[in-house]
C-alpha positions as MATLAB code, in Angstrom:
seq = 'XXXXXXXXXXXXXXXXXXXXXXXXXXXXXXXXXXXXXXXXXXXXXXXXXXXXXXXXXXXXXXXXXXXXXXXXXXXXXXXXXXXXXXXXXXXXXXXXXXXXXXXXXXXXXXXXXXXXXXXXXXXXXXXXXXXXXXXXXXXXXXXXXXXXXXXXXXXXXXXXXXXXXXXXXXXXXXXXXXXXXXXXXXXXXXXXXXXXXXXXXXXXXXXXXXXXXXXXXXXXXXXXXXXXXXXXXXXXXXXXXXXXXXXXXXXXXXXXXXXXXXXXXXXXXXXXXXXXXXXXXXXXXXXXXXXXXXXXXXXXXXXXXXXXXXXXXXXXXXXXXXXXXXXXXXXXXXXXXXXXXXXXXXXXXXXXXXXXXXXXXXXXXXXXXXXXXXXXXXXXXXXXXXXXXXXXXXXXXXXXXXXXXXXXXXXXXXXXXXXXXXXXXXXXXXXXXXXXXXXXXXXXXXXXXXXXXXXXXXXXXXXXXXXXXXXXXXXXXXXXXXXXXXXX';
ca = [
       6.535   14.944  -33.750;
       8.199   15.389  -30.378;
       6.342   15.356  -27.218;
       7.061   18.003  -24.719;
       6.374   16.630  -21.501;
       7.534   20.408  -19.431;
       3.705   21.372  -19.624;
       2.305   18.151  -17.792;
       0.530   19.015  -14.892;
       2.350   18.828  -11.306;
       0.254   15.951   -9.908;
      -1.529   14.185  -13.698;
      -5.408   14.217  -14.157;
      -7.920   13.058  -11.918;
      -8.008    8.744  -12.061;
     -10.865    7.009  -10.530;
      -9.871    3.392   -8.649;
      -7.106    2.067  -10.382;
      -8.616    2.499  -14.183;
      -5.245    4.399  -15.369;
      -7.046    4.254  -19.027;
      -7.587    7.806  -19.396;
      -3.390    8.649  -18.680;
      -1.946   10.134  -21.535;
       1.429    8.462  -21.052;
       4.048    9.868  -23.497;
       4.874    7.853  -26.683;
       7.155    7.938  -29.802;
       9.657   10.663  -29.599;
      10.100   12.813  -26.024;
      11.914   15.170  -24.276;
      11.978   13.723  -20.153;
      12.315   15.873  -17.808;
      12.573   14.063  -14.755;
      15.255   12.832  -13.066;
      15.656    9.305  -11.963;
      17.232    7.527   -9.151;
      17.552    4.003   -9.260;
      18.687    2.548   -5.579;
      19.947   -1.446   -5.819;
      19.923   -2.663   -2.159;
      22.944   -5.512   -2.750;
      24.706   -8.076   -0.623;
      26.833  -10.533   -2.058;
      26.972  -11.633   -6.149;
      29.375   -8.878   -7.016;
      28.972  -10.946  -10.453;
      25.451  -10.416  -10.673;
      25.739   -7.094   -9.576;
      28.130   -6.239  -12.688;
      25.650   -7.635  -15.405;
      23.156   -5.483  -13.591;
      25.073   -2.052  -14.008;
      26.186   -3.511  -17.281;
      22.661   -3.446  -18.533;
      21.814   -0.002  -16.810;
      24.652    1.258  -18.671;
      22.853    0.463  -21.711;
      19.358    2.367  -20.819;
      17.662    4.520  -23.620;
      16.891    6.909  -20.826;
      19.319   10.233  -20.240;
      22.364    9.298  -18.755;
      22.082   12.811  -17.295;
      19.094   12.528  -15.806;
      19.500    8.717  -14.002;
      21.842    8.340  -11.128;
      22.132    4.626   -9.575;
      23.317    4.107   -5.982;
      24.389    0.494   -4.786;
      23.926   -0.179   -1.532;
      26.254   -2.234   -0.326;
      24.255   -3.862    3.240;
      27.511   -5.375    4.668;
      29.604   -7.333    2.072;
      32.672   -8.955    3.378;
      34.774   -8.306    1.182;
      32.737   -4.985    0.054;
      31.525   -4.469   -3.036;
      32.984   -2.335   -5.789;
      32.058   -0.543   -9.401;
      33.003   -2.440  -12.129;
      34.176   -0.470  -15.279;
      30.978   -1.288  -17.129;
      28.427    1.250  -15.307;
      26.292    4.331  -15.871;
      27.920    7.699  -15.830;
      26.847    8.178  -12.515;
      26.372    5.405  -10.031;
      28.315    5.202   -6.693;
      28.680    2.877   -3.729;
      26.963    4.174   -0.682;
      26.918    2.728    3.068;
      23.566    1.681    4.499;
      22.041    3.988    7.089;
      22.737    3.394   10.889;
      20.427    0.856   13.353;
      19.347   -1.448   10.229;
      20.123   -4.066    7.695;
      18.216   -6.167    5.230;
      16.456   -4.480    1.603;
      14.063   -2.294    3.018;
      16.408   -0.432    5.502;
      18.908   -0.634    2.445;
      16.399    0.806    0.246;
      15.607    3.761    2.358;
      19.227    4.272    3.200;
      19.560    4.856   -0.518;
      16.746    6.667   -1.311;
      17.676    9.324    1.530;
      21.021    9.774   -0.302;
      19.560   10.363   -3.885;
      18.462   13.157   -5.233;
      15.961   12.805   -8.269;
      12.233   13.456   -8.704;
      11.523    9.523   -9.167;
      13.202    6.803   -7.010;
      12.926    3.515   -9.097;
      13.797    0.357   -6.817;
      15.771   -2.213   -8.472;
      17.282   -5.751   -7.025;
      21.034   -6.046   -7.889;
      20.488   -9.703   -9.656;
      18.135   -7.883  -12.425;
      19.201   -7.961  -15.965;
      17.331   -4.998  -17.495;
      16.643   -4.171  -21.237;
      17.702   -0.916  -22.544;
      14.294    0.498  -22.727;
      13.418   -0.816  -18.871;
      14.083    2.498  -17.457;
      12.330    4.453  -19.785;
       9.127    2.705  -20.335;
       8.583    3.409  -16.290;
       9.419    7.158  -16.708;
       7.107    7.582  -19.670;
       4.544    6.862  -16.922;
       5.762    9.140  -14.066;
       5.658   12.404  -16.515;
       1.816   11.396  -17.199;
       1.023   11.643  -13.175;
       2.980   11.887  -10.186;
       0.886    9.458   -7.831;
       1.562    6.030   -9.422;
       3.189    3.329   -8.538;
       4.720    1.416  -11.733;
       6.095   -2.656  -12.224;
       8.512   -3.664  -14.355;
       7.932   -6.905  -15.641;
      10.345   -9.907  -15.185;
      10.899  -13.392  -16.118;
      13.604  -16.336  -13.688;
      16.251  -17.669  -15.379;
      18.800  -20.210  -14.940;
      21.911  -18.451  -13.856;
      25.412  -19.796  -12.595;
      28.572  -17.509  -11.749;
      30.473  -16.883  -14.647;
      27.350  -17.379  -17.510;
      27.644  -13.603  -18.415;
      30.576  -11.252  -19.225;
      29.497   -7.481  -18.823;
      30.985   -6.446  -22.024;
      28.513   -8.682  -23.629;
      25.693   -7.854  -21.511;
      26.462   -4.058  -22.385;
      26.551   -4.765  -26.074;
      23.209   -7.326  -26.289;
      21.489   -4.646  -24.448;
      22.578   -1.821  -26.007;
      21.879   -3.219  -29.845;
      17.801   -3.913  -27.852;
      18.831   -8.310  -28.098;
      18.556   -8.427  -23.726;
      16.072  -10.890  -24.928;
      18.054  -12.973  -26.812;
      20.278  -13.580  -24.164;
      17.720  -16.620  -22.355;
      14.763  -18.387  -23.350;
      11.348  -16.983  -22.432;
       9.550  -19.837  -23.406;
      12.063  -21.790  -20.733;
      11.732  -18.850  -18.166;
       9.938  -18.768  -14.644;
       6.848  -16.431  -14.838;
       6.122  -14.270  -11.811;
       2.504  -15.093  -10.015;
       1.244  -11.653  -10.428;
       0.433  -11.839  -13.800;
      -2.399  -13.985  -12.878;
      -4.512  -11.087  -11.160;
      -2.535   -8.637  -13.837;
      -4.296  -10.909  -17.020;
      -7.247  -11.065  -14.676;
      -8.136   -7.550  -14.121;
      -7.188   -5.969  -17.945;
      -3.743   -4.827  -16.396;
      -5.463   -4.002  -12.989;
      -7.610   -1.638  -14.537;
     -10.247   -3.163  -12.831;
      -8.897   -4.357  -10.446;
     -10.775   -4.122   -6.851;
      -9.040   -2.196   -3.449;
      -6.181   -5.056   -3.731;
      -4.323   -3.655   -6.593;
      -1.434   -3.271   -4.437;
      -0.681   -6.875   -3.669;
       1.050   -6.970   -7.199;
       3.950   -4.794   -6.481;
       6.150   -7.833   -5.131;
       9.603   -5.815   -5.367;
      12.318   -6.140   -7.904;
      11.485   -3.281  -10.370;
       9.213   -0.612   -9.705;
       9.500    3.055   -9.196;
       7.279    5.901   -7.693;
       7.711    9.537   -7.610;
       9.577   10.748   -4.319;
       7.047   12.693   -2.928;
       4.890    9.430   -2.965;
       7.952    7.462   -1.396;
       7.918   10.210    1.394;
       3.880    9.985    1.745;
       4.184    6.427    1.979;
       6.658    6.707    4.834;
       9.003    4.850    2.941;
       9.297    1.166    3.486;
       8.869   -0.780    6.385;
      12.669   -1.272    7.968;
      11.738   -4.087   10.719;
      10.507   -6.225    7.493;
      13.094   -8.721    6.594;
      11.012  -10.370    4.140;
       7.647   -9.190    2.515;
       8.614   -5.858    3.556;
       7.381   -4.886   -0.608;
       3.812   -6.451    0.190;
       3.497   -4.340    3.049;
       5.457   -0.893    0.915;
       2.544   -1.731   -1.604;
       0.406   -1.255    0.996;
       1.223    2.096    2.178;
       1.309    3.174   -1.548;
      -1.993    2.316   -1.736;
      -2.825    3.881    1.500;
      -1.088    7.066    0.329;
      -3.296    7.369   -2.745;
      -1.081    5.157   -5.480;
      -2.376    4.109   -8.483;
      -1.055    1.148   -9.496;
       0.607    0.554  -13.361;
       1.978   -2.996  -14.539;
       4.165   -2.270  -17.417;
       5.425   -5.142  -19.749;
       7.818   -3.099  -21.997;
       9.738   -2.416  -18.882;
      11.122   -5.843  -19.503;
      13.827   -7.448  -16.781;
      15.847  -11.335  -16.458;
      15.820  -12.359  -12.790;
      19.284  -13.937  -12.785;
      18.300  -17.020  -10.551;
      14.987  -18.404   -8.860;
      12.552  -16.812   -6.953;
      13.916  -16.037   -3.166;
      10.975  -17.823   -1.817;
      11.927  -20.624   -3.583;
      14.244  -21.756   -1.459;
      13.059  -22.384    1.787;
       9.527  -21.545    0.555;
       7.446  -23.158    3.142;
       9.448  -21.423    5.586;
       9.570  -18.240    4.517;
       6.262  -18.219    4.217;
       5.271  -19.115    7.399;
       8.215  -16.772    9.134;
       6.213  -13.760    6.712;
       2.622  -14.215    7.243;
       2.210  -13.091   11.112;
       4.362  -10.004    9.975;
       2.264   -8.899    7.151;
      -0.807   -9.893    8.674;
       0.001   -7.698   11.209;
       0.545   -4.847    9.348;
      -1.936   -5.135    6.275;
      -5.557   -5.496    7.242;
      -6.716   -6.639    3.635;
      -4.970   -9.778    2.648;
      -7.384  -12.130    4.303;
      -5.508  -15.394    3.829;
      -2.071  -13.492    5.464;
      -4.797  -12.618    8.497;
      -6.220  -15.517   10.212;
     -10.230  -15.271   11.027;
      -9.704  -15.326   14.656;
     -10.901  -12.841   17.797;
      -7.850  -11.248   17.779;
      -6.873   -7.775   17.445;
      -3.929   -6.729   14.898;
      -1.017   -4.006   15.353;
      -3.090   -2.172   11.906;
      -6.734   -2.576   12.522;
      -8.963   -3.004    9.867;
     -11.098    0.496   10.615;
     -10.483    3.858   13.170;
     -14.026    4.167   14.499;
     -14.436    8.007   16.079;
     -17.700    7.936   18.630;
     -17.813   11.766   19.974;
     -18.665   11.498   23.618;
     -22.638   12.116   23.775;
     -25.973   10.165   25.415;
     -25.890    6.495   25.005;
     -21.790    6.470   23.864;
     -21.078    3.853   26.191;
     -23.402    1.550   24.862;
     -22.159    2.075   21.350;
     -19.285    1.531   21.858;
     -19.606   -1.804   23.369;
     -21.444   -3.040   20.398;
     -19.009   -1.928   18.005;
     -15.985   -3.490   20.671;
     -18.168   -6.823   20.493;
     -19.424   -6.942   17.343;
     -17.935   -9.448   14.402;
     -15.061   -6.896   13.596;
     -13.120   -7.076   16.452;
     -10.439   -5.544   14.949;
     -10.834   -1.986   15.511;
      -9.411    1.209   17.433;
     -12.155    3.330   18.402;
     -11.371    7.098   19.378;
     -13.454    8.475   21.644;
     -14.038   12.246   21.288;
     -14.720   15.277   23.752;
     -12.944   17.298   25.916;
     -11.250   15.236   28.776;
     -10.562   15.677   32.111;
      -6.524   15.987   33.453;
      -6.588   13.196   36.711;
      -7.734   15.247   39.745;
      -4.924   14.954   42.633;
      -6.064   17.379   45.043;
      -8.446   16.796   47.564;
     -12.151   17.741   45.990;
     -15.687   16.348   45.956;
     -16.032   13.205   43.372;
     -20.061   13.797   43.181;
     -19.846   17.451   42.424;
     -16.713   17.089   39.715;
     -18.244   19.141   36.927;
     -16.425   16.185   34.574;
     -18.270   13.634   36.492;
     -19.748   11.909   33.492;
     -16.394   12.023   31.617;
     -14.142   10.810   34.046;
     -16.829    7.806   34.551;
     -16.637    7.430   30.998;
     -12.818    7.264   31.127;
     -12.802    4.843   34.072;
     -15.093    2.309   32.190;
     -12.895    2.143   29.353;
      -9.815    2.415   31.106;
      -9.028   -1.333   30.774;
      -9.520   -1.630   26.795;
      -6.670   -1.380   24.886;
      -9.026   -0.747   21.799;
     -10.368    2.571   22.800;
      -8.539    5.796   23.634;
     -10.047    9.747   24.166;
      -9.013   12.735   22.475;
     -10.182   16.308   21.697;
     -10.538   15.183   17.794;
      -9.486   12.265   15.695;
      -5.833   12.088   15.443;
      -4.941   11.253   11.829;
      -4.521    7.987   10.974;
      -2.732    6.456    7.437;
      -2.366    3.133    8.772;
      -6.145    2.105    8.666;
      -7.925    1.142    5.209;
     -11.137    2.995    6.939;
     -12.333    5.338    8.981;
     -15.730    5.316   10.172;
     -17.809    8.157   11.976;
     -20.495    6.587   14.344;
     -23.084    8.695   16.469;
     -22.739    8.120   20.076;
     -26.924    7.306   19.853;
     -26.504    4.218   17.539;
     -26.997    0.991   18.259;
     -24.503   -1.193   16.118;
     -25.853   -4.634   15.023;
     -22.821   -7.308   15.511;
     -22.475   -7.379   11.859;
     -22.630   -3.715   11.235;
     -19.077   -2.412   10.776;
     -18.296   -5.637    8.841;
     -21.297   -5.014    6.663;
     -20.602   -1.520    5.798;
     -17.006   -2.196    4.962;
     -18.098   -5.060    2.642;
     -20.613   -2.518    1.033;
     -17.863    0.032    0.208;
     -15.752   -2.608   -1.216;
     -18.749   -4.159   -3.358;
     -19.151   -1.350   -5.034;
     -15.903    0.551   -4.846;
     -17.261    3.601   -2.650;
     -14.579    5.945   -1.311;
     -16.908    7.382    0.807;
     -20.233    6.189    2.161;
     -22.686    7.893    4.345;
     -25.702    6.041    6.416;
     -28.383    8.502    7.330;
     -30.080    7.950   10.371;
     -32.225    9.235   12.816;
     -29.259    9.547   15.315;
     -26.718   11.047   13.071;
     -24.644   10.111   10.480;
     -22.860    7.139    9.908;
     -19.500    8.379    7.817;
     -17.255    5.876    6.283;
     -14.088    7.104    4.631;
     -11.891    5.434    2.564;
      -8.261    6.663    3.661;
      -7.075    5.789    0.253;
      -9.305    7.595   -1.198;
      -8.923   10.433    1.093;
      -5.381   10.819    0.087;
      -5.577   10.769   -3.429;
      -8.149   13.187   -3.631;
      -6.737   15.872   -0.934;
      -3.367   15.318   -3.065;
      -5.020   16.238   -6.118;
      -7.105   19.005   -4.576;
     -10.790   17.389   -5.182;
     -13.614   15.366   -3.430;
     -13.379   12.084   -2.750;
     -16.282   10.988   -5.118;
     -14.141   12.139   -7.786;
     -11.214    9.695   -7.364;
     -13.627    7.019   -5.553;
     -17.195    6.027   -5.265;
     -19.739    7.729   -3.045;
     -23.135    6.796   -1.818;
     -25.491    8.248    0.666;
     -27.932    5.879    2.263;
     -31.403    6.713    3.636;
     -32.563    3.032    4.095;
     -31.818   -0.522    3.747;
     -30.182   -2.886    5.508;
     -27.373   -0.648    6.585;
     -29.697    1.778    8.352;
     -31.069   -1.313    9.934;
     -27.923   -2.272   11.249;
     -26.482    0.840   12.591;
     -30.028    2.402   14.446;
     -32.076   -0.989   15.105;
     -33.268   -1.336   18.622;
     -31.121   -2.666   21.657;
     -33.290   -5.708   21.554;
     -32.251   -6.055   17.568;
     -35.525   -5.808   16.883;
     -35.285   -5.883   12.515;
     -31.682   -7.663   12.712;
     -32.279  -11.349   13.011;
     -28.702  -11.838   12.602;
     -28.124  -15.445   12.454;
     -31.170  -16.576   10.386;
     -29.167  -16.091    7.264;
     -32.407  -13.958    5.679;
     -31.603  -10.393    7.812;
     -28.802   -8.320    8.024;
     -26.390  -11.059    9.675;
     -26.990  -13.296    6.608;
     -26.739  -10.967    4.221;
     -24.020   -8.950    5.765;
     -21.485  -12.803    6.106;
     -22.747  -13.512    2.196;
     -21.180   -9.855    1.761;
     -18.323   -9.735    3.027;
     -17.517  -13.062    2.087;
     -18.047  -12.018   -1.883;
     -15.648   -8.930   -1.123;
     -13.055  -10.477    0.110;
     -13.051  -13.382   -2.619;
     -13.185  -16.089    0.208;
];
């Protein structure tokens, strides 16, 4: 029986987390309907480059529906097509104002035209059905983000002829040609093996997609805002990132089988590299605690946009939040906002006397600005809704984001006496406005009349039911949290 995939719905069923277990992926016999576009950012090893396109040239997937596109990022000599290629692959120049893979990537993508870019490094020896096996995926659902799967070899210039590449994988023996009981695992499969295929895995799912092989539909490549150009290296880290961010779902797939022809990049120079990454990622994705240091510091992405709408006792909230243990936060302050007053008038009678006070104290912190409403925000994993009348315990924002991650809550709402306390999961946000439904449907969601949380967010300015430091109230509980969350 033959599958038609034309009927699949535009965006895929409704998936909760990252448990992809209820996809229907296509199997057996198909008809795809979706065209791919695989983009190989390349410098350098035209020889590896030519067992690469050898082994595309082989794929069990349409040659009318896959187009490749090399992108040569500033050869010398340049690169050229070897005869042993797919049908319809060409050579194109990297984008203006850039260099390295993820500006090479992008340049690419931005020249291709099909409905799923898949990302491919030019030293990759694929099998035939590497291709495929991904697409079966992106006809199920049109938000996921899928891994090939890939083993390091031994490789010297001159080890493998095309034509023999092209006929191993064509006749399905690619893995003949090395030794997987010899070859270099990669360090994902770990948390892959861990988490049954990161069905269960936690908020961190996307710290697996470590480049190489993996594709997503374009639309989630656009949503994403592509990848992150002023990243030399670990610019996939921070890509999987803003998948996530943007709503991915994220699908290891071991039948999409690869050879890495040569080690690991960072293992050469790993120590190095390493240390030349980590500021750079840190500084970009708030979640991989051991790529951000603990320290008092604030962080180009902060970990939470905090919106306090202007109102009686805002100033004092907002201190607490600027001082509390989470000092890595960009708090919007709402209202309507004074233009600076140039002419000649009466200070005490300005009918925006409070504001412009309001303005003037928080003038200074780099952490707060004012606006009419939020501005939208995808760089954030959070965004939290605090009444101006709270009284934030030190621990409070840090508690709250540990409780959401606990128990894998999308959306989380602390009812006090003040207001509301709204935590969002911007994830979760996007996944469920792209599929048109609430958030609890995608995410969890849990509304919260008492507890400690209440506690934390309307206890008294003299923290009277927040003995935070005895390790027995909120402060205690909140560190033993957090620390459980974050796996530390």
């Amino acid at each position: 029986m033959i599958m038609d995939t034309a009927n699949t719905g535009a965006n895929g069923p409704v998936l909760r987390g990252n448990d992809y277990g209820p996809l229907e992926r296509p199997t057996g016999a198909w008809r795809p309907r979706l065209r791919v576009s695989v983009v190989i950012p390349a410098h350098g090893h035209q020889d590896k480059l030519d067992a690469t396109l050898a082994s595309l040239a082989a794929q069990t997937y349409p040659a009318e529906l896959l187009e490749v596109l090399v992108v040569d990022d500033g050869t010398a000599p340049p690169l050229r097509l070897p005869d042993i290629r797919p049908d319809e692959t060409r050579i194109v120049a990297p984008l203006p104002d850039g260099w390295a893979s993820a500006h090479a990537t992008n340049s690419g993508v931005a020249q291709s035209e099909g409905d799923v870019v898949l990302r491919l490094d030019s030293d990759m020896l694929v099998f035939d059905d590497h291709v495929e096996a991904q697409m079966r995926w992106h006809h199920a659902a049109d938000y996921l983000a899928v891994l090939g799967h890939k083993r390091f070899v031994d490789y010297r210039a001159g080890d493998l002829d095309p034509g023999a590449v092209f006929a191993a994988v064509q006749a399905g023996k690619a893995a003949e040609l090395y030794d997987a009981d010899t070859a270099e695992p990669q360090w994902i499969e770990r948390i892959i093996d861990a988490t049954a295929g990161l069905r269960e895995s936690d908020h961190r799912a996307f710290r697996v997609l470590v480049g190489a092989t993996f594709s997503v539909h374009r639309r989630l490549y656009e949503a994403a805002g592509g990848m992150d150009a002023d990243m030399v290296f670990g610019s996939d880290t921070v890509f999987g990132y803003r998948l996530h961010q943007a709503g991915a779902v994220f699908v290891p797939d071991a039948d999409s089988s690869a050879w890495h022809l040569g080690p690991r990049q960072i293992s050469v120079r790993g120590d190095l590299a390493k240390r030349y990454r980590a500021p750079r990622i840190a500084n970009r994705v708030p979640e991989l605690d051991l790529k951000r240091p603990r320290a008092n510091r604030n962080w180009d992405t902060p970990l939470a946009d905090v919106t306090v709408a202007a109102g009686t006792g805002v100033q004092s909230c907002v201190d607490a939040l600027l001082t509390g243990t989470t000092p890595d936060l960009r708090v919007t302050l709402t209202g309507e906002w004074p233009e600076p007053e140039t002419r000649r008038h009466a200070p005490l009678d300005d009918p925006h006397f409070e504001a412009r006070l309001l303005m003037e104290s928080f003038k200074g912190e780099g952490r707060v600005r004012f606006a009419r409403t939020a501005p939208p925000a995808k760089d954030a994993p959070y965004r939290i809704e605090v009444p101006p009348a709270a009284t934030p315990s030190p621990d409070a924002i840090a508690a709250l984001v540990a409780h959401a991650n606990e128990r894998r809550l999308g959306l989380v709402e602390v009812m006090l006496p003040e207001g509301t306390v709204r935590l969002e999961r911007t994830a979760a946000a996007a996944r469920a406005a792209h599929l048109g439904v609430p958030i609890d449907a995608v995410w969890g969601y849990e509304r919260i009349v008492a507890g400690p949380l209440v506690t934390a967010f309307g206890a008294s300015p003299s923290g009277a039911g927040d003995p935070a430091g005895s390790g027995e109230g909120l402060g205690g509980k909140a560190r033993g949290i957090l620390r459980r969350a974050l796996g530390r």
